[in-house]
C-alpha positions in Angstrom: 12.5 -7.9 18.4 12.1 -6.6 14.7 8.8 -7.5 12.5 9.6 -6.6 9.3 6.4 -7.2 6.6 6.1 -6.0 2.7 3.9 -2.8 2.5 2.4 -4.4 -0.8 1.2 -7.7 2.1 -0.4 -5.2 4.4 -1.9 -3.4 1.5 -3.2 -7.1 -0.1 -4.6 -7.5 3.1 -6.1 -4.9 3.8 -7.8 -5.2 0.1 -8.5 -8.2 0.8 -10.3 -7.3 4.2 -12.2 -4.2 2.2 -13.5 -6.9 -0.3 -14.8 -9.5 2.1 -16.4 -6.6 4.3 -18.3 -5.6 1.3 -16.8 -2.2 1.4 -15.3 -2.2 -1.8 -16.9 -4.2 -4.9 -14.5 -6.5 -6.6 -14.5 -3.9 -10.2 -13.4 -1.0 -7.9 -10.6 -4.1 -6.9 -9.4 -4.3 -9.9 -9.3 -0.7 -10.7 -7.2 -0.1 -7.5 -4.8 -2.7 -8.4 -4.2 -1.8 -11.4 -4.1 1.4 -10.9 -0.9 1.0 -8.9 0.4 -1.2 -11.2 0.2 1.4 -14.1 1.3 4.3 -11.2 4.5 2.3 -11.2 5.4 3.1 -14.7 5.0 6.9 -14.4 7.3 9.6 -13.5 5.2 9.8 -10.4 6.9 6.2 -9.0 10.0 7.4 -7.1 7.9 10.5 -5.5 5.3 8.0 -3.7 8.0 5.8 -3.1 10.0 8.6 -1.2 7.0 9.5 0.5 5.7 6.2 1.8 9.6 5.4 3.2 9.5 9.1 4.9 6.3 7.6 6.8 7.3 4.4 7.5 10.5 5.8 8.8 8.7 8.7 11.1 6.4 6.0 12.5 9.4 3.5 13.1 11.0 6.7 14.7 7.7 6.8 16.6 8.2 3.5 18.6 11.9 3.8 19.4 
């Protein structure tokens, strides 16, 4: 059986777990998130996407 779940829910989650824990304040929050929202505009965009679907391939490859 497949799970299949969005990389941008884990990483809300796991903002969202970071915020509530008290680890992160809600203005460092916002700067993350935007942050990636603004990363997505740059040149730099298809080199992080390559590089986070050559992990999540490896640790797919990991469990088969």
């Amino acid at each position: 059986m497949t799970v299949t779940v969005s990389l941008v829910l884990l990483l809300a989650l796991g903002l969202g777990v970071l915020l509530k824990g008290g680890h992160l304040r809600t203005g460092a929050a916002v700067v993350a998130v935007l942050f990636g929202f603004y990363l997505a505009n740059t040149d730099a965009a298809p080199t992080v996407t390559k590089t986070v679907t050559s992990i999540t391939d490896a640790l797919t490859d990991i469990g088969n």
